[in-house]
C-alpha positions in Angstrom: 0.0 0.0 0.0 2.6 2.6 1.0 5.0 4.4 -1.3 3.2 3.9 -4.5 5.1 6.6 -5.9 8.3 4.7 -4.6 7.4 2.1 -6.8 5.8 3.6 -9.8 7.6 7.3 -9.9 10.1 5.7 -12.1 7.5 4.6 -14.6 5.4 7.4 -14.6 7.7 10.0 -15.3 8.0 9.2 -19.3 4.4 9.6 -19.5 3.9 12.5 -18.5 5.7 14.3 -21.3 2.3 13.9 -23.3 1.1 17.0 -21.3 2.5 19.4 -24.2 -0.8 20.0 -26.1 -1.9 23.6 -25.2 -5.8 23.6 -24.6 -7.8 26.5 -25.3 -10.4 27.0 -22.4 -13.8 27.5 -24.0 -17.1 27.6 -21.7 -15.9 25.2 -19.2 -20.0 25.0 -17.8 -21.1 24.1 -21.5 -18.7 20.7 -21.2 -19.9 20.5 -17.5 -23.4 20.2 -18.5 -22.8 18.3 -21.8 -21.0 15.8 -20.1 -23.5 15.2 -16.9 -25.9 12.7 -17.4 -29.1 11.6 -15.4 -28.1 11.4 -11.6 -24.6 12.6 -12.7 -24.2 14.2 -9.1 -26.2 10.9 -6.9 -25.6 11.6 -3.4 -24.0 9.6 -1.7 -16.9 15.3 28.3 -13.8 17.4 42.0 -14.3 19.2 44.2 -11.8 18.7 47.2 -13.2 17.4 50.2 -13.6 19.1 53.3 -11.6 18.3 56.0 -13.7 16.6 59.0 -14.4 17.6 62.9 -12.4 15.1 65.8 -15.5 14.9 68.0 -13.8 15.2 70.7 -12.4 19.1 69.6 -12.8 21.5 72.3 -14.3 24.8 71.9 -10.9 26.4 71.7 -10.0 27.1 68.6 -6.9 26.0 67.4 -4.5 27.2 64.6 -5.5 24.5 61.7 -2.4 24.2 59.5 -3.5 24.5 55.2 -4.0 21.3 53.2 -0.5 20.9 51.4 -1.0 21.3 47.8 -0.3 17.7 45.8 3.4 18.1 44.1 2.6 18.3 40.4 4.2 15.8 38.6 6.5 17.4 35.9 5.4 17.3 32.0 7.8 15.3 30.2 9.5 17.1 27.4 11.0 14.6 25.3 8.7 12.2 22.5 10.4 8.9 21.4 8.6 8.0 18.2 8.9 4.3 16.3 8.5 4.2 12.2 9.7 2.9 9.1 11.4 4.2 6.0 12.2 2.8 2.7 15.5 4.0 2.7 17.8 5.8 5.4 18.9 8.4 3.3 17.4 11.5 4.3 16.9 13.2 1.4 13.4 15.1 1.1 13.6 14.9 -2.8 13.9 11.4 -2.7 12.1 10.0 0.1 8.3 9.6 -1.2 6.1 12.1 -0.8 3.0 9.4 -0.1 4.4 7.6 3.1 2.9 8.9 6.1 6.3 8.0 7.9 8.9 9.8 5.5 6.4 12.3 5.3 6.5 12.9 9.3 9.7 13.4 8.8 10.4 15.8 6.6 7.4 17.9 7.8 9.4 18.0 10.9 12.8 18.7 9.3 11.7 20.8 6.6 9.3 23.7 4.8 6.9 23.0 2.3 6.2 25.7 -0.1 3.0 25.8 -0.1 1.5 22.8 2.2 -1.8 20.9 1.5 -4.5 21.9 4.0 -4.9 18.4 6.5 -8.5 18.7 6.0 -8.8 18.9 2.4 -5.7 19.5 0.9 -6.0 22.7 -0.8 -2.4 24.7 -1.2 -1.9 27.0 2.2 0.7 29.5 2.2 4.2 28.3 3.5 7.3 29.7 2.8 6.0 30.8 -0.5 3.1 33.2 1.6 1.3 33.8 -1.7 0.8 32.9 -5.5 -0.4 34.0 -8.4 -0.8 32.1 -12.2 -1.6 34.4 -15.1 -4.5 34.4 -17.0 -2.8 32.4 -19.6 -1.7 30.0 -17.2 2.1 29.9 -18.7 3.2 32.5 -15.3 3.7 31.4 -11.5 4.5 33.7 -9.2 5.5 33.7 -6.5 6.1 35.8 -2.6 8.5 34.2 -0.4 8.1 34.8 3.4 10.4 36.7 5.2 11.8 36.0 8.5 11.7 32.3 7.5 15.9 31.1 8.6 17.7 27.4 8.0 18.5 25.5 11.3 22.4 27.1 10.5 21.3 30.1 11.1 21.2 31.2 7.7 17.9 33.7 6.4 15.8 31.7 3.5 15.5 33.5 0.2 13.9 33.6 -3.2 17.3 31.6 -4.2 16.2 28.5 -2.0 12.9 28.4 -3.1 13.9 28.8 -7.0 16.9 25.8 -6.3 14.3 23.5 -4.8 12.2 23.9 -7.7 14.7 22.9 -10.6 16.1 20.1 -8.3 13.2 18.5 -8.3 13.0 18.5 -12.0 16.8 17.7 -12.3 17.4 14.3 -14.2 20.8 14.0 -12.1 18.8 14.2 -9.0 15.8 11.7 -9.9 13.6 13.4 -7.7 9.8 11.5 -7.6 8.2 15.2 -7.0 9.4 15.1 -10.9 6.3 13.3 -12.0 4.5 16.1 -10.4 5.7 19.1 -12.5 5.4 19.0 -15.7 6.3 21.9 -18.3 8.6 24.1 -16.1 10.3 26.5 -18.8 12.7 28.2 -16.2 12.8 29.2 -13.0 14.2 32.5 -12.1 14.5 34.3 -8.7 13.7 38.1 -8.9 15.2 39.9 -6.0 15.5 38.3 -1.8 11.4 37.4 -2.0 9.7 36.8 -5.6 10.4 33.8 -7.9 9.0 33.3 -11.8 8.2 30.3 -12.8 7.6 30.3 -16.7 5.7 26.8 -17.9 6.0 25.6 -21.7 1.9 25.0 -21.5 -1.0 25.6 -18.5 -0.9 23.2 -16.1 -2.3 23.5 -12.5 -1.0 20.2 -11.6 2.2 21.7 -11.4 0.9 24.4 -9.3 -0.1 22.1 -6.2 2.9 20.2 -7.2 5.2 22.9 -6.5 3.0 23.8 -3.3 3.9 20.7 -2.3 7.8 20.5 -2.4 9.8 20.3 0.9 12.6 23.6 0.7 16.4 23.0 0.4 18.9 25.1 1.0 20.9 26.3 -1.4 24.0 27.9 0.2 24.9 24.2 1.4 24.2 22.4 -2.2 24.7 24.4 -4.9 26.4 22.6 -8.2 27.8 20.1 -5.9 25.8 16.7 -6.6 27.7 15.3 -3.6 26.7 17.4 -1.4 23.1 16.0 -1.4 24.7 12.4 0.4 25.7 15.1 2.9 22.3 16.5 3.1 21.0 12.8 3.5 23.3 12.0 6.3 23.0 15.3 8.3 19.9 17.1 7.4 19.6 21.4 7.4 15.9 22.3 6.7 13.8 25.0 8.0 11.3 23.0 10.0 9.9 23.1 13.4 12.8 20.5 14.4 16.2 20.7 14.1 18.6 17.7 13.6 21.1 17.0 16.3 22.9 14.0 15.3 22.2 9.7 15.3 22.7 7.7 17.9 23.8 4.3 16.3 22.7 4.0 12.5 18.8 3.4 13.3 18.0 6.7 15.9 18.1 10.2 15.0 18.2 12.9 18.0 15.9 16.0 17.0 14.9 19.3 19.0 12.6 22.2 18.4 13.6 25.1 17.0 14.1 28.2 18.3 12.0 30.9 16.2 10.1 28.5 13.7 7.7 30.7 12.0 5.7 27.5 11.9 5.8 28.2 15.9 7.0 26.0 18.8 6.0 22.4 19.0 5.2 21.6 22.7 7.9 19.1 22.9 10.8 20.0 22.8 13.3 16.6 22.8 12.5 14.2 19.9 14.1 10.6 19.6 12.8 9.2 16.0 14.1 5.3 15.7 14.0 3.7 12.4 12.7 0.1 12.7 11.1 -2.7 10.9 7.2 -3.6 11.2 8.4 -6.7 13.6 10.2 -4.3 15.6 8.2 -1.8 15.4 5.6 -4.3 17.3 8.1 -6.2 20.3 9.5 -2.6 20.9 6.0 -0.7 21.6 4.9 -4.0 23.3 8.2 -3.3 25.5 7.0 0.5 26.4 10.5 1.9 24.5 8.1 3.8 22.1 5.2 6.6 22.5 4.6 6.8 19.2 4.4 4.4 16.4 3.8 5.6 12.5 2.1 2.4 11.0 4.1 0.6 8.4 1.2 -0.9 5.7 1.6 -4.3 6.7 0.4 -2.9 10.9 -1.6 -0.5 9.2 -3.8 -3.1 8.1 -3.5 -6.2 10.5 -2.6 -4.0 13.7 -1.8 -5.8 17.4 -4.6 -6.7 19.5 -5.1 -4.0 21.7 -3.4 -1.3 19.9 -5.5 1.7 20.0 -5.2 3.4 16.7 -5.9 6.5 15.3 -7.1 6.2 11.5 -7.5 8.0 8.6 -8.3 7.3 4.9 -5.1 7.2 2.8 -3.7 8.5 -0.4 -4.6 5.2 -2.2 -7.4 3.0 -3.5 -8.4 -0.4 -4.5 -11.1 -0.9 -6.6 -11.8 -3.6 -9.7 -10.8 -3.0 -12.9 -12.2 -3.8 -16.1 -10.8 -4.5 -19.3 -12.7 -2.5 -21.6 -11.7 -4.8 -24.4 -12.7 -8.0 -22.9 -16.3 -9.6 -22.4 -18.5 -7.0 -23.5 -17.0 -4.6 -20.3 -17.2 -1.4 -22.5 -21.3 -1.7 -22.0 -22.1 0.5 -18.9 -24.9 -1.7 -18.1 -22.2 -4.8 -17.4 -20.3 -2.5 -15.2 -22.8 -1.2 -13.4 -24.6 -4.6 -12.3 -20.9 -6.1 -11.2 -20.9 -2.7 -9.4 -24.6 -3.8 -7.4 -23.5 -7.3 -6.8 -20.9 -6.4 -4.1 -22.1 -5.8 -0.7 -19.5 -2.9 0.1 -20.0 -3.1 4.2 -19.4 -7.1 3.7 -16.0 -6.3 1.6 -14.8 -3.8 3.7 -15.1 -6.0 7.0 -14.1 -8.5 6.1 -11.1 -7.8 3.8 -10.0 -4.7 5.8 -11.7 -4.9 8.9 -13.9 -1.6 8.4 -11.2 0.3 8.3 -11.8 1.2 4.4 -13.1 4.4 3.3 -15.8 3.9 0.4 -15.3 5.5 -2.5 -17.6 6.8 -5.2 -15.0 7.7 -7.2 -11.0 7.8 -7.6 -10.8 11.0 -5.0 -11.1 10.6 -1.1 -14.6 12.4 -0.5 -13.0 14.9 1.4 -11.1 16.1 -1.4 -11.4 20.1 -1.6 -12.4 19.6 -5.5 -15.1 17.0 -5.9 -17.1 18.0 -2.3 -19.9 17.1 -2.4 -18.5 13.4 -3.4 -20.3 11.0 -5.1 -21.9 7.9 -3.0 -20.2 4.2 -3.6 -23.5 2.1 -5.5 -25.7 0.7 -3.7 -26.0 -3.3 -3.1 -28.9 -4.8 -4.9 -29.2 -8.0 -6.4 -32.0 -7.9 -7.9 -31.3 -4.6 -9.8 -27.8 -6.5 -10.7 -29.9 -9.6 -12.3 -32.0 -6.6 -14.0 -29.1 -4.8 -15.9 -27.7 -8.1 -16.7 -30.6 -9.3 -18.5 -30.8 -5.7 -20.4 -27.6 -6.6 -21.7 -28.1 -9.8 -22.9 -26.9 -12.2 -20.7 -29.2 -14.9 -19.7 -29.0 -18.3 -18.2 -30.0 -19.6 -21.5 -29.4 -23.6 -20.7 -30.6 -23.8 -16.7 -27.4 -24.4 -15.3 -27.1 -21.1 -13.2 -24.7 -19.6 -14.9 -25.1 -16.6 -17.8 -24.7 -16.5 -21.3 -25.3 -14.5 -24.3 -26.1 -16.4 -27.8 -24.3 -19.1 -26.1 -21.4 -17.8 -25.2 -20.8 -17.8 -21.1 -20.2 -14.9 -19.2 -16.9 -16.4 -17.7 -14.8 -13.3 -15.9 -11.1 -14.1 -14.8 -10.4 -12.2 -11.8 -6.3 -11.2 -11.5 -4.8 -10.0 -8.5 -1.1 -10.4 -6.7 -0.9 -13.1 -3.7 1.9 -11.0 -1.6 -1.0 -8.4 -0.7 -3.5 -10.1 1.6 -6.3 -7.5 1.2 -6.6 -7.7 -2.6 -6.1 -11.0 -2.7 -9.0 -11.9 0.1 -11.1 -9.4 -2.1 -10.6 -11.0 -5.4 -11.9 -13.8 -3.5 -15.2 -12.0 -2.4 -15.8 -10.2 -5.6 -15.7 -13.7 -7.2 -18.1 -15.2 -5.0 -20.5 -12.2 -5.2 -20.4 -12.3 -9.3 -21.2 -15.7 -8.7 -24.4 -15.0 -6.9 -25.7 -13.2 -9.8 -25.2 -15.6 -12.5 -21.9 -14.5 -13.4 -19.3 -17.4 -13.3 -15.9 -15.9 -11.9 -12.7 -17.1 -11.5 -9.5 -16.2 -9.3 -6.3 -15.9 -10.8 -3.5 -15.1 -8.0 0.4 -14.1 -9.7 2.9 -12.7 -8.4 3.0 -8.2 -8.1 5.5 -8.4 -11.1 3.5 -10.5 -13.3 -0.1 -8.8 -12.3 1.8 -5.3 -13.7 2.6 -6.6 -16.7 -0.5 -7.7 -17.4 -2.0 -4.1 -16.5 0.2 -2.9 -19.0 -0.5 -4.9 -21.6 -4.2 -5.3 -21.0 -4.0 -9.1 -20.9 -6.3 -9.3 -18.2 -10.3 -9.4 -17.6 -11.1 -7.6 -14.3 -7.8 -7.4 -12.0 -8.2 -5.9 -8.0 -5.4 -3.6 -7.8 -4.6 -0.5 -6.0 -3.6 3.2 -7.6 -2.0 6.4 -5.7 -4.6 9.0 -5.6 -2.6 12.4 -5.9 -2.8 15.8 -3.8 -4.0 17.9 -7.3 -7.3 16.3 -8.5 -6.1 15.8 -11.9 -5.8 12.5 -13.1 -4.9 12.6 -16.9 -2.8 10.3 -16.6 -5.2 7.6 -15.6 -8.4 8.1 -17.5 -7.3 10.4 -21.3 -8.1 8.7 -24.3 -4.2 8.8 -25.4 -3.0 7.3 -22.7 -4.4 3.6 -23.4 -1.7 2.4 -26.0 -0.7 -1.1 -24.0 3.0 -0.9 -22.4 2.8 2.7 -22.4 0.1 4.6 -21.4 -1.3 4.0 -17.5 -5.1 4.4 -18.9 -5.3 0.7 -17.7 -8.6 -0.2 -18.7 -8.8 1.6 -22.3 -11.3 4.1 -21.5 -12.2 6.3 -23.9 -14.6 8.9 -23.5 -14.8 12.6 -25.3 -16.2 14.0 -22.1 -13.6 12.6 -19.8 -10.6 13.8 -22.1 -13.0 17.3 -22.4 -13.1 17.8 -18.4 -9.7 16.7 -17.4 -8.2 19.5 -20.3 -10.6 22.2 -18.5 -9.1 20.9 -15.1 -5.9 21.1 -16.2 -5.8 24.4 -17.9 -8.5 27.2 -16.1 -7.5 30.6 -16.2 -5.5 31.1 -13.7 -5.7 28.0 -11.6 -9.0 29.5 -10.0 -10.7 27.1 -7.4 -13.9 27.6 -7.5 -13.8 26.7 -11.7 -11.7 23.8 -10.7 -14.1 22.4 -8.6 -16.7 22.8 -10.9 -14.9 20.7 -13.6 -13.6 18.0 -11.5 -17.3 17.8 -9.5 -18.4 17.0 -13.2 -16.0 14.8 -14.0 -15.8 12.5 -10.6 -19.9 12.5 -11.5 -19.0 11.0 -15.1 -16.6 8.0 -13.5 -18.9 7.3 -10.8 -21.9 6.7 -13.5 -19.6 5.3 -16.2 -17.9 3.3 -13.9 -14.6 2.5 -16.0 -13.0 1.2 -12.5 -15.3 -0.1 -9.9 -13.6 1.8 -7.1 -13.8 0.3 -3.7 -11.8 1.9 -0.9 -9.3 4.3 0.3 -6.7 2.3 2.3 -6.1 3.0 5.7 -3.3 5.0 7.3 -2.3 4.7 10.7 -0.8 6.1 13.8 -0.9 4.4 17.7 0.2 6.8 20.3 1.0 6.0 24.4 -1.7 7.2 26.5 -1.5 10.4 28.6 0.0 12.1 25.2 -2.6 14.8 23.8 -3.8 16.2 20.7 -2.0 13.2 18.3 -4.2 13.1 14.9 -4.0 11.8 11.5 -4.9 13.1 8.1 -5.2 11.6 4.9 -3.8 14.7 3.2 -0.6 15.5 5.4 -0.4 12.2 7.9 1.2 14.2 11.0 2.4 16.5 9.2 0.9 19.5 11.3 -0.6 17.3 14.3 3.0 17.0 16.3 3.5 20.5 16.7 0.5 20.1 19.0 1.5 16.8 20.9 2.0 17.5 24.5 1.7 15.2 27.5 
């Protein structure tokens, strides 16, 4: 589940030169409209006692000495916090931006331009305090905040922000925010607080992926490509913690630092230990941790007892079809697998409840698609309906569909190594089978399932796909992007609306919001009704915390990114 940028950055980042065509913006509500069908937006808590009379006290008074006051017992000041990493390099261009536990960390460590909101992940001002994108959409700019200094002491400027920026689109640095900004032109700063960004086409995606970037300094890595191993080994950032050194390979000592514009975090001593999912577990069973950052495989089969704090994650499973295959590209087919599956069943017992249900490819909360549209509902009957309006009959009595002879025989792919798809391919199966439809599991190894995504050799396949921060996803669902072994339009969807919205989304005057939002509302509306991937859940993401420490949360947008400045016992 975690990292799927680790994994797929590499991949991706070929793709998305596509992006080149510029797209002239013309009456972005006439597409909206055009493209919304019938039910296009379905909704979805002591008083001290008084001391007694002796009865034998005598009228005299006498001197009553005051109730000592209980000695308070001191607030610790120090945070020991368990969690894993993919790699011990500390770079924040390379660790991946979709790991709630490399994430922590350079949240603490560093700046973020402009950081995703936790609740719904719209850009906030950072270190760049505010933006603007001209009308033509080909302009960024943008005000750096003064006052804003590196843990040596040294003031940030336009220069850091500006070096961050072509870093991370730097082939020698093989960033994975890469993937993230296409068409940057050049990158120029303009005096100690402003820096132009020109783009080769409009792209807002690049916007929010800029937002997103975690601020280097400069001053210490210049032209030096070396100097980044240093970086990794001793971090400098800006953050609200400051590195102080390791203690073995597998413990890094942090503190709070003075004058953070971010402010203070409440604790002020920080021990963060690197550790494996086992020891991850016989360490907090041993009380040597307060705080442990779920690794997927705890995330989703946590310790008895373990009291965790959950929220929705930056990834979803769902089913998807091969457009090609079995008559999948009618709507009708799609839809009635959709009402065979009893959702609240799936999600208990392949994920324990701890699922979010999607309508759509966005987490509902998602500042561009609210109000989200509802997962479908489960009904058989209506299933067996909108089979039978497609053709597909139990034409011979033996239970099982076909169409002019032909059986409806689906082929169900999925990887073995991951327990909750494979447990789901197994309950998808058996609810197919319930209406008529005779399924069949297919379990390969990760490898082998991706290659047969990629060259659409598969029927339906569970599989999982990183939902980003920027709503667009033209990546996934464009018409040019289905070519097999290239494109990561998996299913060969092909729809003029869909390519019509995502341009719009990609390309409104000046990034605005609210225009935004009115595009991708459409657009989540169009995959919900069309239904090109029958998407199931958000993955969890977790975090388990000792008790007597306050105020820990999670959020699908930043993990703790902003919650541990708040953590206090």
């Amino acid at each position: 589940m975690s990292s799927m940028a680790h994994r797929w950055g590499r991949h991706v980042t070929s793709a998305w030169r596509w992006y080149g065509v510029p797209v002239v913006l013309m009456g972005i509500l006439t597409v909206v409209l055009a493209c919304s069908g019938h039910g296009a937006f379905r909704s979805l808590p002591g008083a001290v006692p008084s001391p007694s009379v002796h009865p034998l006290a005598t009228w005299t008074p006498t001197p009553v000495p005051p109730t000592p006051k209980p000695t308070a017992t001191p607030s610790r000041d120090d945070v020991v916090v368990g969690l894993s990493l993919p790699d011990r390099a500390l770079n924040p261009l390379l660790l991946p931006f979709d790991d709630p536990a490399a994430r922590f960390l350079v949240d603490a460590l560093y700046d973020r331009l402009m950081p995703p909101d936790p609740k719904d992940g719209h850009l906030t001002p950072g270190v760049v305090q505010a933006w603007q994108v001209s009308d033509d959409g080909l302009t960024i700019t943008l005000s750096v905040r003064d006052g804003v200094r590196w843990h040596d002491g040294r003031p940030v400027t336009a220069e850091d922000v500006a070096f961050t920026i072509r870093s991370a689109v730097d082939p020698r640095l093989n960033s994975l925010y890469f993937v993230r900004l296409p068409h940057i032109r050049s990158v120029e700063a303009v005096g100690a607080h402003t820096v132009i960004v020109r783009l080769d086409a409009p792209s807002c995606p690049t916007l929010t992926g800029i937002g997103d970037l975690p601020l280097v300094p400069a001053h210490l890595l210049g032209r030096d490509m070396d100097a980044w191993g240093t970086l990794a080994r001793s971090p400098v950032g800006s953050g609200p913690l400051r590195f102080d050194g390791w203690s073995g390979t597998d413990e890094l000592t942090l503190s709070a630092t003075a004058g953070s514009w971010r402010g203070a975090p409440h604790i002020r001593k920080w021990r963060v230990r690197l550790l494996s999912a086992s020891d991850l577990v016989s360490e907090w069973g041993a009380g040597a941790l307060d705080v442990a950052i779920l690794p997927p495989s705890l995330t989703l089969n946590p310790p008895a007892g373990w009291d965790v704090r959950w929220a929705p994650g930056m990834e979803y499973v769902g089913v998807f079809f091969n457009l090609d295959r079995l008559g999948l590209s009618d709507s009708r087919l799609r839809e009635a697998l959709g009402m065979a599956l009893n959702r609240v069943q799936l999600n208990q017992a392949a994920l324990g409840g701890r699922g979010k249900p999607l309508g759509a490819p966005w987490l509902p909360a998602t500042w561009a698609i609210t109000p989200a549209p509802t997962p479908p509902v489960f009904d058989q009957d209506r299933a067996a309906a909108l089979l039978d309006a497609a053709g597909w009959h139990d034409e011979n009595g033996d239970g099982w569909r076909e169409r002019d002879g032909e059986p409806l025989l689906v082929r169900i792919k999925t990887n073995g190594e991951n327990p909750v798809r494979r447990d789901l391919a197994m309950l998808v199966a058996a609810a197919y089978r319930a209406v008529g439809v005779s399924a069949e599991v297919e379990i390969i190894p990760y490898y082998n399932l991706i290659d047969a995504l990629f060259r659409h050799d598969y029927d339906i396949a569970i599989f999982g796909w990183p939902i980003d921060l920027d709503p667009d996803q033209s990546l996934y669902w464009r018409s040019d992007q289905t070519e097999p072994r290239r494109g990561f339009n998996l299913t060969g969807w092909q729809d003029e609306c869909t390519d019509a919205l995502l341009d719009q989304g990609r390309t409104v005057p000046a990034c605005a919001s609210e225009a935004r939002r009115s595009v991708y509302r459409a657009l989540a509306a169009r995959l919900a009704e069309q239904r090109p991937v029958d998407v199931l859940f958000a993955l969890p993401i977790g975090i388990v915390a000792r008790a007597g420490l306050q105020d820990v949360s999670v959020s699908s947008f930043v993990g703790t990114g902003t919650s541990f400045l708040k953590w206090h016992w």
